[in-house]
C-alpha angles and dihedrals in degrees: 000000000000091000078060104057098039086045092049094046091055108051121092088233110013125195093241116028109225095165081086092073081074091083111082096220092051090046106049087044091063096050090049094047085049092054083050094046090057089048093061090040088064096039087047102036118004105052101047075048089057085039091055103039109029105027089040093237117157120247073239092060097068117185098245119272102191090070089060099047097053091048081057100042084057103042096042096072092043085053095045091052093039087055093041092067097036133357087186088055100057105032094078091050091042084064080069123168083235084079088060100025091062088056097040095044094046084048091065097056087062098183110333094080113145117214102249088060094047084040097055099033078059085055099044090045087059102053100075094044100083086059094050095052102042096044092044093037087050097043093054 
């Protein structure tokens, strides 16, 4: 990675352009789409992986995902309206605690955790996400 990087900045036209990193607002946005990207990554991978190897469910016992996609087919829009009068305005609430009290909530059930908890702390991660990828996708 590092190769990459010495061997990109210094090309007259490189392949991907890193001297873009130099403006704040782009910057910053990376980073913040990164930090969403590995909560998904959690929501989506790492916590069916927790459910299968530590609570004994079976891959056949998903935790269920329509829960999660109407809670995303409500809170998109809301997202959608909230950025479209203001991206500043929505990027502070969309760091919101629910990002570290789902971790820290689904923590404390250690591994008597019953479906229906692991089921709704899925739903309530992803309610201030909407918020997180349209303000930060609009603002870059």
């Amino acid at each position: 990675m590092i190769a990459l990087v010495w061997w990109e900045w210094r090309q007259k036209d490189p392949l991907i352009n890193l001297k873009v990193f130099r403006f704040k607002n782009f910057a910053i946005c990376c980073f913040l789409m990164m930090l969403v990207g590995g909560v998904l990554n959690a929501n989506t991978v790492l916590q069916p992986q927790f459910m299968q190897h530590l609570l004994g469910w079976t891959a056949t016992t998903p935790v269920s995902p329509s829960r999660r996609r109407v809670t995303l087919i409500i809170v998109m829009p809301l997202a959608g309206i909230a950025t479209s009068k203001s991206p500043r305005v929505t990027l502070p609430p969309s760091l919101h605690p629910v990002h570290h009290y789902v971790p820290y909530r689904g923590g404390g059930h250690h591994l008597d955790m019953t479906f229906a908890q692991a089921s709704w702390l899925r739903v309530v991660q992803m309610i201030p996400l909407p918020f997180c990828f349209i303000s930060i996708t609009t603002a870059a």
